[in-house]
Backbone as CSV, one residue per row, in Angstrom:
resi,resn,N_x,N_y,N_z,CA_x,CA_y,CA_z,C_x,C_y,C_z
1,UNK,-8.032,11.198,-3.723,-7.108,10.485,-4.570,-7.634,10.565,-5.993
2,UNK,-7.347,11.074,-6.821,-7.359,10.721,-8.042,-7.095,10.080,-9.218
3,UNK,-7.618,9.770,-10.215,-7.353,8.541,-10.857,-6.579,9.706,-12.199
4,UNK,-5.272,9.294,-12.379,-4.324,9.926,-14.003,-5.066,9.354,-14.845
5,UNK,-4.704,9.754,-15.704,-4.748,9.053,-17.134,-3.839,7.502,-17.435
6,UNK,-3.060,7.439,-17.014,-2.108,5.932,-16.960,-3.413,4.534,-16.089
7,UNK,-3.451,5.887,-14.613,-4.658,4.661,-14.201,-5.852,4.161,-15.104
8,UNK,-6.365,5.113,-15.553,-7.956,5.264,-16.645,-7.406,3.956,-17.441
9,UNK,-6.142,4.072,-18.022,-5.764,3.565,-19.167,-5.839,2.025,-18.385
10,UNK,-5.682,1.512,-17.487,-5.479,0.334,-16.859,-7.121,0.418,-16.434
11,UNK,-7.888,0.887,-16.621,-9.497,0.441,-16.368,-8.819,0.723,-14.890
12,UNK,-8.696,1.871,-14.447,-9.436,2.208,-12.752,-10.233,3.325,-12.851
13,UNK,-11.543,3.399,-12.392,-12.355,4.330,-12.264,-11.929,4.942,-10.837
14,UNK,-12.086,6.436,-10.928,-12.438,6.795,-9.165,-13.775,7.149,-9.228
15,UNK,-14.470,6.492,-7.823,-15.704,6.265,-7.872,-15.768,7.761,-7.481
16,UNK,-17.411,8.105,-7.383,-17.429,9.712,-7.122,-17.350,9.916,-5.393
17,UNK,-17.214,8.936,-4.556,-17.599,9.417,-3.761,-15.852,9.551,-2.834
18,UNK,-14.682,9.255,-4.026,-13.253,9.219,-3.551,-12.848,9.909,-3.875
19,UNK,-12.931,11.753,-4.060,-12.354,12.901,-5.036,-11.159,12.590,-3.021
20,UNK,-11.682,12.957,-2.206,-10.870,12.951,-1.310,-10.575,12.007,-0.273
21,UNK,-10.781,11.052,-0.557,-10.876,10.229,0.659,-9.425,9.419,0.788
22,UNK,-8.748,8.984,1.618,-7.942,7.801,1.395,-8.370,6.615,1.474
23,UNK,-7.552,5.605,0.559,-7.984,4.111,0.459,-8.625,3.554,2.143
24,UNK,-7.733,3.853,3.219,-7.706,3.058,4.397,-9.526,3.473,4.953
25,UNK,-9.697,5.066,4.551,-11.212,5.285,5.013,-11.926,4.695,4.217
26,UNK,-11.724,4.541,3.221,-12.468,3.881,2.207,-12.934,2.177,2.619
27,UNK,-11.883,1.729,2.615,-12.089,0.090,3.342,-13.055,0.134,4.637
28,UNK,-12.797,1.394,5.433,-13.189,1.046,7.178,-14.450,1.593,6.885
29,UNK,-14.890,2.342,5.997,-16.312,2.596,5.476,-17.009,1.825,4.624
30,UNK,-16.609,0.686,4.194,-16.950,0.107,3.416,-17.330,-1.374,4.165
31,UNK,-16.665,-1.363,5.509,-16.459,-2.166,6.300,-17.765,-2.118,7.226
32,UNK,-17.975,-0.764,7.676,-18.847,-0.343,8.726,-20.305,-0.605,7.680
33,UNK,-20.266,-0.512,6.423,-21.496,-0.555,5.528,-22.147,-1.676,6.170
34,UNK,-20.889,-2.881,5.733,-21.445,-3.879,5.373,-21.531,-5.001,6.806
35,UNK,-21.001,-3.966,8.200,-21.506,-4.390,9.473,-20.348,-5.608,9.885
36,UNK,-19.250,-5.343,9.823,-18.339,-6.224,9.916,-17.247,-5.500,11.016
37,UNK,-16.417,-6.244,11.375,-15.763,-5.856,12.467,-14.147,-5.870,12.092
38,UNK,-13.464,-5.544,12.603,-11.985,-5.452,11.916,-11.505,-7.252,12.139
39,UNK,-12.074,-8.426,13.312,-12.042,-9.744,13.403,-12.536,-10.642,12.338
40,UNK,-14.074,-9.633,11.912,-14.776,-10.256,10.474,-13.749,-10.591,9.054
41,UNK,-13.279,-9.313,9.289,-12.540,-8.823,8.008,-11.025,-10.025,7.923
42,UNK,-10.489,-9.619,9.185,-9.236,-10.164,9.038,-9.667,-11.829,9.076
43,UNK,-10.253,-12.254,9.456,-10.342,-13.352,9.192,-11.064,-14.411,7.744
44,UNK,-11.463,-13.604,6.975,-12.449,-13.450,5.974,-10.795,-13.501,4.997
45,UNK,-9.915,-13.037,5.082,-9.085,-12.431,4.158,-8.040,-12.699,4.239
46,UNK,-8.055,-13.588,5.655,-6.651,-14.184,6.208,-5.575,-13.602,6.357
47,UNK,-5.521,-12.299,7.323,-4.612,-11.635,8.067,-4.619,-11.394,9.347
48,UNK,-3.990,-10.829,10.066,-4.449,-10.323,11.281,-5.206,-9.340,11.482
49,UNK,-6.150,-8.870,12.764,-6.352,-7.848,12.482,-5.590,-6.650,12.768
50,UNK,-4.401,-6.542,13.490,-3.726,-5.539,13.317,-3.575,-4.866,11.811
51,UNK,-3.407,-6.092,10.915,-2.642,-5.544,9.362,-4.098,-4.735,8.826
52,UNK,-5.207,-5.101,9.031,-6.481,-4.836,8.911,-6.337,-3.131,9.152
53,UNK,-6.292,-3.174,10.623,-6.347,-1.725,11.070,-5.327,-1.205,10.727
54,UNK,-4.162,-1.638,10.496,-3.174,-0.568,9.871,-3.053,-0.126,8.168
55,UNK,-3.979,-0.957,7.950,-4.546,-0.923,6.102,-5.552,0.275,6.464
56,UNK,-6.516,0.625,7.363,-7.540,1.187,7.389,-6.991,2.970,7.878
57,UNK,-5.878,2.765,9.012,-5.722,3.957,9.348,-3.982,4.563,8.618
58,UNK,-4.003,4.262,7.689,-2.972,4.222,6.538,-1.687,4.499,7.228
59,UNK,-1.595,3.649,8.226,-0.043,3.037,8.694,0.929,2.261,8.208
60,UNK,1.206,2.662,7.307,2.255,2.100,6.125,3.331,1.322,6.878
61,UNK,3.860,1.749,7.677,5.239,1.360,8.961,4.838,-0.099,9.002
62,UNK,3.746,-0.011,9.329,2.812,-1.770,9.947,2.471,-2.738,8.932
63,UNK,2.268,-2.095,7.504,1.882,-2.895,6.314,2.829,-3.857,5.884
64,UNK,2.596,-4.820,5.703,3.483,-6.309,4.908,4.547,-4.929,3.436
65,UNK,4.867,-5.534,2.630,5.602,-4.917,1.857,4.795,-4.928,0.439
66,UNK,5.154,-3.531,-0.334,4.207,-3.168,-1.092,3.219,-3.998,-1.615
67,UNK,3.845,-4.674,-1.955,3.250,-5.880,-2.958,1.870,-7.111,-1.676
68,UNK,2.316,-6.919,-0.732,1.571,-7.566,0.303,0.687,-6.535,0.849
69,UNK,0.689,-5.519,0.930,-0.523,-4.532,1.252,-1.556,-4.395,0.369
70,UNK,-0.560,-4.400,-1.312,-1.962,-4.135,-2.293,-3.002,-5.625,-2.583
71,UNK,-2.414,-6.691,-2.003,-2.851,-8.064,-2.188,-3.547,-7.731,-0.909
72,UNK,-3.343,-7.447,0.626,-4.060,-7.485,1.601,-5.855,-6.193,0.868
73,UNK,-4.986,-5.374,0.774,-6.315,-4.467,0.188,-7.269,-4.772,-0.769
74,UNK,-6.955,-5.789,-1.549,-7.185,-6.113,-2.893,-8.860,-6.795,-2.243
75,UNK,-8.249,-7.561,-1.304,-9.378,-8.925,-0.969,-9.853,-7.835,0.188
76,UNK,-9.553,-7.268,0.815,-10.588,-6.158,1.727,-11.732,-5.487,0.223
77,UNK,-11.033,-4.975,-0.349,-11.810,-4.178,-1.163,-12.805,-5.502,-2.313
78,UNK,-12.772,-6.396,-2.826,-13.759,-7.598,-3.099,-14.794,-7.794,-1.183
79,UNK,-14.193,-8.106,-0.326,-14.882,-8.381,0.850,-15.869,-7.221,0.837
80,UNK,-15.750,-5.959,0.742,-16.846,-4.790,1.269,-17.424,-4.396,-0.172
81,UNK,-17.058,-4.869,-1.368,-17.364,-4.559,-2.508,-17.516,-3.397,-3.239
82,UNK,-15.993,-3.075,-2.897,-15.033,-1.657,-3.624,-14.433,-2.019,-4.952
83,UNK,-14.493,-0.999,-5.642,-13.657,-1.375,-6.665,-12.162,-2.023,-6.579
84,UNK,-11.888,-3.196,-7.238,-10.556,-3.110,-6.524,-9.419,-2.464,-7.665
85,UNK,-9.647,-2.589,-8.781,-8.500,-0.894,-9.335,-8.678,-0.227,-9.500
86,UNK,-9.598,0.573,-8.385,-9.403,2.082,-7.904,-8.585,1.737,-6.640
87,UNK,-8.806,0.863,-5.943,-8.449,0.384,-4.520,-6.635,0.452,-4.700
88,UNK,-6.343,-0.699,-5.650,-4.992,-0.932,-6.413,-3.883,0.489,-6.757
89,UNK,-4.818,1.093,-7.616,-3.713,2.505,-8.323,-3.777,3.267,-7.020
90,UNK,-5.006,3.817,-6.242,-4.927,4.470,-5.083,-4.026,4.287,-4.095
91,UNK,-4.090,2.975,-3.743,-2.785,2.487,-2.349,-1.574,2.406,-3.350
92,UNK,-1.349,2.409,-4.599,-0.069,2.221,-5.127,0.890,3.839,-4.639
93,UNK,-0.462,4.541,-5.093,0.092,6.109,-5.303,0.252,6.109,-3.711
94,UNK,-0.233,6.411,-2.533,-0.060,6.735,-1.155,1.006,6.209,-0.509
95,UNK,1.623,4.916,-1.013,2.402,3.690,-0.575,3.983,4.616,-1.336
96,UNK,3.936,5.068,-2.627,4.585,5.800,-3.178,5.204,6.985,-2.691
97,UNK,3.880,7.860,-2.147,4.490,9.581,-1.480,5.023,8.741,-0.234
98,UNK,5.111,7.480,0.563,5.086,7.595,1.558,6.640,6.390,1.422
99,UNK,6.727,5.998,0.616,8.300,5.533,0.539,8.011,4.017,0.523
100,UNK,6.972,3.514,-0.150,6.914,1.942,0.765,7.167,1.031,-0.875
């Protein structure tokens, strides 16, 4: 995922280690870092964990509506201590090619 120039301009960095990754691996790696379980998470952040795992394996179909996925991701990505606007412009853009 890459960060445009519009994102830059809104202060999102892409960290180096996201030239390819998607947001959802990003969270479930960020998750596994920090030794937490998809029950840890969802409850930490106050969702289910279905919405958890469907944030992680970028099942858009399953996600709350735009605006509720990037708020669900927002507090995943503070919880594992991701950037959260790289986290933000990234799921904006994927949520985008994917119609949501």
């Amino acid at each position: 995922m890459l960060v445009t120039e519009s994102d830059a301009a809104r202060g999102a960095r892409q960290p180096v280690w996201a030239i390819s990754i998607h947001v959802g691996e990003a969270l479930w790696r960020g998750r596994l870092r920090a030794g937490l379980s998809l029950d840890d998470v969802a409850g930490r952040i106050g969702v289910d964990p279905e919405t958890v795992g469907a944030l992680e394996n970028s099942d858009f179909a399953r996600l709350p509506s735009r605006d509720g996925a990037i708020a669900v991701a927002r507090a995943y990505a503070q919880l594992v201590g991701l950037p959260k606007k790289w986290v933000t412009a990234a799921l904006d853009k994927e949520l985008l090619r994917h119609n949501r």
